[in-house]
GUNU-202327 format. One record per residue (C-alpha): residue number from 1; x, y, z. Coordinates in nm, 3 decimals. Example, Ala and Ser with C-alpha at 12.3 -4.5 7.8 and 13.67 -1.06 7.14 Angstrom:
BEGIN
+-------+---------+---------+---------+
| vexlo |      c1 |      c2 |      c3 |
+-------+---------+---------+---------+
|     1 |   1.230 |  -0.450 |   0.780 |
|     2 |   1.367 |  -0.106 |   0.714 |
+-------+---------+---------+---------+
end
This chain:
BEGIN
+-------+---------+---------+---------+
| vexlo |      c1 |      c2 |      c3 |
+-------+---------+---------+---------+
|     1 |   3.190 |  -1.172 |  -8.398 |
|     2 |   3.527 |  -1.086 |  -8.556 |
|     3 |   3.864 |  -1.147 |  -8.355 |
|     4 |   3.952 |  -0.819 |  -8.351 |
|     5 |   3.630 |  -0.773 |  -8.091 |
|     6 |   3.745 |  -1.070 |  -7.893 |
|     7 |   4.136 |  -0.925 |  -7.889 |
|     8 |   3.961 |  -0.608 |  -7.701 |
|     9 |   3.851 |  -0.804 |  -7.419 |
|    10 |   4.074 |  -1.159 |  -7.404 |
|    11 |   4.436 |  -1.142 |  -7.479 |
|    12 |   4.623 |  -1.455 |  -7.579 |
|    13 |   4.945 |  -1.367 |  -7.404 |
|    14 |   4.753 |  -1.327 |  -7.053 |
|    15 |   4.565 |  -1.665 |  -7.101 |
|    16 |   4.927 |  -1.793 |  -7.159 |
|    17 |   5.083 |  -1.656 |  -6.848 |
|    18 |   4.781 |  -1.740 |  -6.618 |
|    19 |   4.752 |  -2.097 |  -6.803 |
|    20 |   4.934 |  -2.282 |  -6.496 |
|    21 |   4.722 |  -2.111 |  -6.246 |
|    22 |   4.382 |  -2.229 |  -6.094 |
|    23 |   4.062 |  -2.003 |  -5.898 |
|    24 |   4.011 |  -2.166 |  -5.576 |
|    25 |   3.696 |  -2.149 |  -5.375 |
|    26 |   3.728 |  -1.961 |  -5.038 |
|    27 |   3.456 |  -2.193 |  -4.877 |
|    28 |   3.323 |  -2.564 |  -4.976 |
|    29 |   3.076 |  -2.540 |  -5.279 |
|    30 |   2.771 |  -2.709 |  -5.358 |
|    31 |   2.822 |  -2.860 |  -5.714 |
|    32 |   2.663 |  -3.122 |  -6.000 |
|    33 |   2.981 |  -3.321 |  -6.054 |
|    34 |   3.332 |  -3.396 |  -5.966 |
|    35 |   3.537 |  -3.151 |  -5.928 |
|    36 |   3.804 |  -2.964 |  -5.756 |
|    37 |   3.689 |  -2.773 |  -5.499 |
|    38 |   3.580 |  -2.888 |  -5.143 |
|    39 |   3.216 |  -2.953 |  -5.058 |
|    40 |   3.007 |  -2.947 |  -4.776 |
|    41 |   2.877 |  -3.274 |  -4.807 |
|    42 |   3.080 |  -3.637 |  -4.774 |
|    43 |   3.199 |  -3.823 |  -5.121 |
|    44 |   3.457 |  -4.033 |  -5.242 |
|    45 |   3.750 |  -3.850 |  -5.347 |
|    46 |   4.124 |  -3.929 |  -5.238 |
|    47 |   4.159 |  -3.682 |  -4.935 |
|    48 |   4.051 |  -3.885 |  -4.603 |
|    49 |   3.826 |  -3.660 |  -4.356 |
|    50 |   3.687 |  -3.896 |  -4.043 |
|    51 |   3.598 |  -4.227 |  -3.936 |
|    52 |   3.216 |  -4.318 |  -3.848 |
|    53 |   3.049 |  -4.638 |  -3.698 |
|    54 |   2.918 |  -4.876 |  -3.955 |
|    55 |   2.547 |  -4.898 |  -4.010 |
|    56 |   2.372 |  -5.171 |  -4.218 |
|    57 |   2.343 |  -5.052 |  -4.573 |
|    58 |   2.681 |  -4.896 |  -4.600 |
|    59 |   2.907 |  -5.041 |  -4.843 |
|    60 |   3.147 |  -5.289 |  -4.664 |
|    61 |   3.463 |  -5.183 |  -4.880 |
|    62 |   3.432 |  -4.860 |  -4.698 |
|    63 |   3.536 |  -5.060 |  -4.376 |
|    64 |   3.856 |  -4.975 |  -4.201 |
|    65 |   3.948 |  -5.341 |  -4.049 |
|    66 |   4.273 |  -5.261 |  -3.939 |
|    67 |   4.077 |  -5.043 |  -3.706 |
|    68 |   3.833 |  -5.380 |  -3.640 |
|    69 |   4.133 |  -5.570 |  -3.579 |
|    70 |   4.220 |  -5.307 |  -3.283 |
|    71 |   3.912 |  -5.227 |  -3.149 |
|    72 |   3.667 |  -5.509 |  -3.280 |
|    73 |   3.450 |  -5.255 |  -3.375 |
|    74 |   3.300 |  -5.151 |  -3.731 |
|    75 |   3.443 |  -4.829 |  -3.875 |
|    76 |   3.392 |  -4.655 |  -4.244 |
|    77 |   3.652 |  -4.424 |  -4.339 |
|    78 |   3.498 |  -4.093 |  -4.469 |
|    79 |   3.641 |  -3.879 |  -4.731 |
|    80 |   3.579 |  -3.496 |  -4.832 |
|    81 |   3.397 |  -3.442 |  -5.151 |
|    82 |   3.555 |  -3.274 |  -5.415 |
|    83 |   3.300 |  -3.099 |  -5.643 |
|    84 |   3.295 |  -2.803 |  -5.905 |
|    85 |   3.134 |  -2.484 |  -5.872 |
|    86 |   2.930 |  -2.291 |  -6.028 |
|    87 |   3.046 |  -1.849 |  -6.062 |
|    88 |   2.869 |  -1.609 |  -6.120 |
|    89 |   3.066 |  -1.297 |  -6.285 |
|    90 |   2.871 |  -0.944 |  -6.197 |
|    91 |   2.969 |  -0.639 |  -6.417 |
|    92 |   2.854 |  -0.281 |  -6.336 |
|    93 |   2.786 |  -0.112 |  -6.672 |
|    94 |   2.641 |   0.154 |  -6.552 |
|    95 |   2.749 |   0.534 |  -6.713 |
|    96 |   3.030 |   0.600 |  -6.438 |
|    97 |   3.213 |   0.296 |  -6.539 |
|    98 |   3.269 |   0.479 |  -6.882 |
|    99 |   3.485 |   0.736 |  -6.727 |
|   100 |   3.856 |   0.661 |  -6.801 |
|   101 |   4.060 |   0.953 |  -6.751 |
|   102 |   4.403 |   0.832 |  -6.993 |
|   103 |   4.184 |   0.596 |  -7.221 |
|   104 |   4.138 |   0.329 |  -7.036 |
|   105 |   3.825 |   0.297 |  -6.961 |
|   106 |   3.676 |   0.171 |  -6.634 |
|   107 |   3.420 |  -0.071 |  -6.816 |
|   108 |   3.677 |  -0.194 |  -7.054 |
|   109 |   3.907 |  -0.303 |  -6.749 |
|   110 |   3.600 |  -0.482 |  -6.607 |
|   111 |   3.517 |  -0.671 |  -6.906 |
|   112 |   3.902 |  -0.763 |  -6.975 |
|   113 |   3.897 |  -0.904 |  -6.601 |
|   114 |   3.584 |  -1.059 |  -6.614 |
|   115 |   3.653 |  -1.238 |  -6.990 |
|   116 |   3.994 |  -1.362 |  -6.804 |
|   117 |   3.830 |  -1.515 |  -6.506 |
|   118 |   3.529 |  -1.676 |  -6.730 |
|   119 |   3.782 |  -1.857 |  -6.992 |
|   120 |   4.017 |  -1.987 |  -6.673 |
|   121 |   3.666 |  -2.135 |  -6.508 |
|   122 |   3.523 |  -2.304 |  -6.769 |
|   123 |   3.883 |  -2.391 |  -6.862 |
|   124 |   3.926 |  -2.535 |  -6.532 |
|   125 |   3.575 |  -2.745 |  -6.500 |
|   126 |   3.373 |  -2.476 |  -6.355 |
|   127 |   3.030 |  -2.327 |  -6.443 |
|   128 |   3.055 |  -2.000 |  -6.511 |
|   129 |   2.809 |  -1.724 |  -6.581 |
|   130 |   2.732 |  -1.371 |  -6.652 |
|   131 |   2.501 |  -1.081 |  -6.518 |
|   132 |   2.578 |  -0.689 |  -6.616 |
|   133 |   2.378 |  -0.402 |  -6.535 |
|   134 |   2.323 |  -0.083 |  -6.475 |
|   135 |   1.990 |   0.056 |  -6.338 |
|   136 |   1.849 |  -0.284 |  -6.410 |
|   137 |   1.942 |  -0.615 |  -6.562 |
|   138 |   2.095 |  -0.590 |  -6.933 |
|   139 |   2.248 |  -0.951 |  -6.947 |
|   140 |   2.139 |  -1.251 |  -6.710 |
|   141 |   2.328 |  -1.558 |  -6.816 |
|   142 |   2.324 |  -1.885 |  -6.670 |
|   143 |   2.630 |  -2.084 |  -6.539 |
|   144 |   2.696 |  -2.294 |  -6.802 |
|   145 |   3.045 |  -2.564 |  -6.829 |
|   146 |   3.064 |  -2.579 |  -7.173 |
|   147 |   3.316 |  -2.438 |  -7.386 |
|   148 |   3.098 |  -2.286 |  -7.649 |
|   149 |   2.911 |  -2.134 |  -7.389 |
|   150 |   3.221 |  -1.897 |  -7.352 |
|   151 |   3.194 |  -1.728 |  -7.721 |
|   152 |   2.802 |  -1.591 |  -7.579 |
|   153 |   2.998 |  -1.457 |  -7.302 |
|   154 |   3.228 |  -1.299 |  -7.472 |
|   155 |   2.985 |  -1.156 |  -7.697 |
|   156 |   2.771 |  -1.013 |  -7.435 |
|   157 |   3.068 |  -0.839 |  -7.269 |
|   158 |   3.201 |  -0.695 |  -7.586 |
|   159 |   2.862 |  -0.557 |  -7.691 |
|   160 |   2.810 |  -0.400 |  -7.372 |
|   161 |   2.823 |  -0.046 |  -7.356 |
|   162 |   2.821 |   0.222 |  -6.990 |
|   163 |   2.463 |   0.398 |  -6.978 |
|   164 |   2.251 |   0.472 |  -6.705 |
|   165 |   2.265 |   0.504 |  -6.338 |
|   166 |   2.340 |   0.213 |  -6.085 |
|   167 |   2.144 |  -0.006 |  -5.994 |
|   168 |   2.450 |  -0.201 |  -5.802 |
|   169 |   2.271 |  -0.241 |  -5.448 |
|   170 |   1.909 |  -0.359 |  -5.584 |
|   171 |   2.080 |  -0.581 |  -5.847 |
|   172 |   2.338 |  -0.805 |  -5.548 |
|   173 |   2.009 |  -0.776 |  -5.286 |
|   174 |   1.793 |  -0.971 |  -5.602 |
|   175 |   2.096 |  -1.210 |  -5.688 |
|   176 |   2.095 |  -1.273 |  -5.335 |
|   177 |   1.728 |  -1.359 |  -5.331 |
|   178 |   1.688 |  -1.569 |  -5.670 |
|   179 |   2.021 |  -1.798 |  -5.585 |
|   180 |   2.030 |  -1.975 |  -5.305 |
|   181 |   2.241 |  -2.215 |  -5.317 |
|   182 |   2.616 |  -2.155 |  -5.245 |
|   183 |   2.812 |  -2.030 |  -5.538 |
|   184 |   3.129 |  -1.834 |  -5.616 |
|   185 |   3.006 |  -1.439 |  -5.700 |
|   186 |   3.235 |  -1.159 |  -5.849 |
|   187 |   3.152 |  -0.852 |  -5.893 |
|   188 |   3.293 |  -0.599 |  -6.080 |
|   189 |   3.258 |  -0.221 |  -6.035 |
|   190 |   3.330 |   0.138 |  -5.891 |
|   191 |   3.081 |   0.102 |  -5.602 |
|   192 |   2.941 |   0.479 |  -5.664 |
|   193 |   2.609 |   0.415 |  -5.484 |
|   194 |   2.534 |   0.414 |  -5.095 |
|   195 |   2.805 |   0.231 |  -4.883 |
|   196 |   2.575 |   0.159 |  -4.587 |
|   197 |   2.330 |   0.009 |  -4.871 |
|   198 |   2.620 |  -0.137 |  -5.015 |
|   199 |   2.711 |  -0.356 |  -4.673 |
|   200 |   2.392 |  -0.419 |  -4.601 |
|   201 |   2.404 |  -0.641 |  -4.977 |
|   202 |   2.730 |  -0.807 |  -4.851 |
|   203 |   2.564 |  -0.891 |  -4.544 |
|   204 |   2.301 |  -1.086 |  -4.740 |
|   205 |   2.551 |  -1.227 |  -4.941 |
|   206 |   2.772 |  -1.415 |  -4.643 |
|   207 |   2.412 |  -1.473 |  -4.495 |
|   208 |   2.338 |  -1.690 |  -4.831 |
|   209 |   2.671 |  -1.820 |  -4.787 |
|   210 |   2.842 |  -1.751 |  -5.118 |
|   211 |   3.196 |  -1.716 |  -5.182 |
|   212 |   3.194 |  -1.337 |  -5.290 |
|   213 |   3.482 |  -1.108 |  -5.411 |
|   214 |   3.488 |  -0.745 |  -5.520 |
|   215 |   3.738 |  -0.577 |  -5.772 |
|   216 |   3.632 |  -0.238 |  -5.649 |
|   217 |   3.784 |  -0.081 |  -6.022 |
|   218 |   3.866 |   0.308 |  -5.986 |
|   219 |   4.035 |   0.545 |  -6.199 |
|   220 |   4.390 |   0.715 |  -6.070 |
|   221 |   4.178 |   1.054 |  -6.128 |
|   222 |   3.955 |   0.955 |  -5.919 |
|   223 |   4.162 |   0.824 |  -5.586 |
|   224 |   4.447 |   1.141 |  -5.630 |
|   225 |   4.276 |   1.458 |  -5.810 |
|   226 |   4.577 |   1.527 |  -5.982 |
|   227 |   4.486 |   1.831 |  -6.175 |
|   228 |   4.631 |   2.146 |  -6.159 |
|   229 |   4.364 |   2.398 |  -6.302 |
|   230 |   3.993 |   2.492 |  -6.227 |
|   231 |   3.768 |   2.219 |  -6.380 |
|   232 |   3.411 |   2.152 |  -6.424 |
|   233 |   3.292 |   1.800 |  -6.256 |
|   234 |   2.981 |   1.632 |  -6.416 |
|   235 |   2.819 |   1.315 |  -6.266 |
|   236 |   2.809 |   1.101 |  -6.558 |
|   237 |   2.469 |   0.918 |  -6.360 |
|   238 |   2.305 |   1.172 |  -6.282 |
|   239 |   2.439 |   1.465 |  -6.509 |
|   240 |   2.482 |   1.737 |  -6.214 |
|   241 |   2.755 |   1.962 |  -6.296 |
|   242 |   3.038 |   2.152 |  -6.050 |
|   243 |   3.287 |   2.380 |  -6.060 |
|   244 |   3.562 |   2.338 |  -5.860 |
|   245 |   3.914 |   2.456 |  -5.798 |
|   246 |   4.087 |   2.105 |  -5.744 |
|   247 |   4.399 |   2.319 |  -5.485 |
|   248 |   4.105 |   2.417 |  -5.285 |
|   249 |   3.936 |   2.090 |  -5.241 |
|   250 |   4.168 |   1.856 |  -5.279 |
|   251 |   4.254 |   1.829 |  -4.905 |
|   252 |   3.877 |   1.785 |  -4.831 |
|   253 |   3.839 |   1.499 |  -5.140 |
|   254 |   4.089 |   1.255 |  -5.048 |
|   255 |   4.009 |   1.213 |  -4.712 |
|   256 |   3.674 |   1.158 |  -4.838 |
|   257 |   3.790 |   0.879 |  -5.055 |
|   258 |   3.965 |   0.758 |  -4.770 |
|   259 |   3.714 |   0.687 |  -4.539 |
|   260 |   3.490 |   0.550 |  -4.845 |
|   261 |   3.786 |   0.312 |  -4.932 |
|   262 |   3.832 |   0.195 |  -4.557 |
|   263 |   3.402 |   0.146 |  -4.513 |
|   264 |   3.368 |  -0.018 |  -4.807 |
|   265 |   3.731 |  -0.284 |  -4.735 |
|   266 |   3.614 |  -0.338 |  -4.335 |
|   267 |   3.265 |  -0.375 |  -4.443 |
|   268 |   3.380 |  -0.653 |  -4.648 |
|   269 |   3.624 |  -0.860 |  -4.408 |
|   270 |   3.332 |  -0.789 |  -4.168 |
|   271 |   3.139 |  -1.020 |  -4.406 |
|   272 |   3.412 |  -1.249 |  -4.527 |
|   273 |   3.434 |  -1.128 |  -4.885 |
|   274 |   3.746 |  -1.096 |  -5.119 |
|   275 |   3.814 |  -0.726 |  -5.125 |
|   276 |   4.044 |  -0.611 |  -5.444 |
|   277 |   4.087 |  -0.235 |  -5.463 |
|   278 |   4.205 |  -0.176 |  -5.848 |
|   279 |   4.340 |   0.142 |  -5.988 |
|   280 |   4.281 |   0.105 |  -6.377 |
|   281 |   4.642 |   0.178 |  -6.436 |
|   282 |   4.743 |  -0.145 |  -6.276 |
|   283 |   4.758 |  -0.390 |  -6.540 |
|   284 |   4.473 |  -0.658 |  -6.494 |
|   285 |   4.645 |  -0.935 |  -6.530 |
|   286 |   4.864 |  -0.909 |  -6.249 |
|   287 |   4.554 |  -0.788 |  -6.067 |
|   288 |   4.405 |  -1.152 |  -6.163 |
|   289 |   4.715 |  -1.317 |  -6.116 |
|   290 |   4.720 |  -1.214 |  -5.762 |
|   291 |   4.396 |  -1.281 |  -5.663 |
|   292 |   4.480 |  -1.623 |  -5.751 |
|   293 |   4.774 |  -1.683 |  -5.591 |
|   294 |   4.605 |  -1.559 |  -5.288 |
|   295 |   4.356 |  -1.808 |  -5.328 |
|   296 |   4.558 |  -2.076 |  -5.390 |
|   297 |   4.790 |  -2.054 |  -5.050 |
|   298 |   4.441 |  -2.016 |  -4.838 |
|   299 |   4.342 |  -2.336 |  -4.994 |
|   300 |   4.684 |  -2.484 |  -4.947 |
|   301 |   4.666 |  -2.358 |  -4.574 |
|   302 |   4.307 |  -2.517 |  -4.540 |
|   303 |   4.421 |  -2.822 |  -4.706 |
+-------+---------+---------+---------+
end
């Protein structure tokens, strides 16, 4: 694949400005090495945790004896486990996420974002890998750490093209299912399917404990109806067509999209998930840059 491709979804300049930035687990991860994030389990790394009494087999440099010499007991100083984690990056591709209303198409914001977050993990240790569909599976990649495992990413994204109708809620229910231990999830897309379905998968999600965040991606069209003339509306899933005088139903729309926007954002604090509403005509890498940050001072605060 030629650079041009790769300039359409990874863009030097951002990689440069994120560079001295890091993605930070929300909860401790379950990992396969050493690593930077905490873990649930006890290890050896720098950052003391607790003391426990000594019982035969443990290693004797672990001993605290300036506690012995206090208490004349036998202590082992415990320290958290830093390990890496493994992401999984989940891109709706389904036909809605073609709509772009000044160019900018909702699927190519998603698969700028989601080439940005894959080169920082793997960048940064992490496994990363990649599932997009649409009313099924098109692309199930494995976490992988490696670097060249980055240019099949890449390649998958940028060959990836909006068709079909969602299959958003089976796909996170199955994810939820097949991986069961603890991982980092983000998912990408509009959310056009069933909200109550839609929690119910976040709900198994915090259930399975993963570390889960959403960049709910939406087109300024589609939050204000700024249009000024009658206009025929076609459902780009499901083909059904409308006419419609925006004046008239304006009113009616946005406080539709309202209380979608507010279900969809309690439903996910309900079930501890990273919520990121996106308006396509915010430039993505500030969007990434402050999910970051935001990351970074919770783990900060945790620390």
């Amino acid at each position: 694949m030629n650079e041009n491709v790769y300039s359409e979804i990874l863009d030097g300049d951002v990689l440069t400005r994120l560079s001295g930035q890091f993605l930070h687990a929300r909860q401790p991860m379950v990992g396969n090495i050493v690593g930077h994030h905490k873990s649930p389990y006890r290890g050896s790394s720098v950052e003391f945790a607790e003391y426990r009494k000594y019982v035969p087999g443990d290693d004797p440099r672990l001993l605290d004896w300036r506690v012995l010499a206090r208490t004349d007991r036998y202590y082992i100083r415990e320290f958290e486990a830093d390990t890496n984690l493994r992401c999984y990056v989940v891109v709706d591709c389904s036909k809605s996420m073609s709509f772009g209303e000044k160019g900018v198409r909702k699927f190519d914001y998603a698969r700028k974002v989601a080439a940005t977050l894959s080169y920082m993990l793997v960048h940064q240790g992490d496994a990363v890998g990649l599932e997009i569909f649409d009313d099924g599976v098109v692309s199930d990649i494995p976490p992988r750490r490696n670097p060249l495992h980055l240019k099949y990413i890449f390649e998958t994204l940028a060959g990836a093209e909006p068709r079909g109708e969602t299959g958003l809620v089976a796909e996170l229910h199955q994810f939820a299912e097949r991986i069961r231990q603890r991982a980092m999830v983000i998912i990408i897309s509009d959310c056009f399917c069933d909200v109550d379905e839609l929690l119910n998968c976040f709900e198994h999600l915090h259930f399975q404990k993963h570390d889960f965040a959403l960049f709910h991606l939406l087109d300024p069209l589609e939050l204000d109806l700024a249009l000024d003339r009658p206009i025929r509306f076609q459902d780009l899933e499901s083909s059904d067509i409308l006419l419609a005088e925006p004046e008239i139903i304006r009113e009616q729309y946005l406080e539709a999209v309202r209380e979608y926007l507010v279900k969809i954002h309690e439903g996910c604090n309900k079930h501890n998930a990273d919520y990121r509403r996106v308006s396509t005509d915010q430039p993505y890498d500030s969007v990434i840059a402050d999910f970051l940050i935001d990351r970074a001072q919770l783990a900060k605060g945790r620390g």
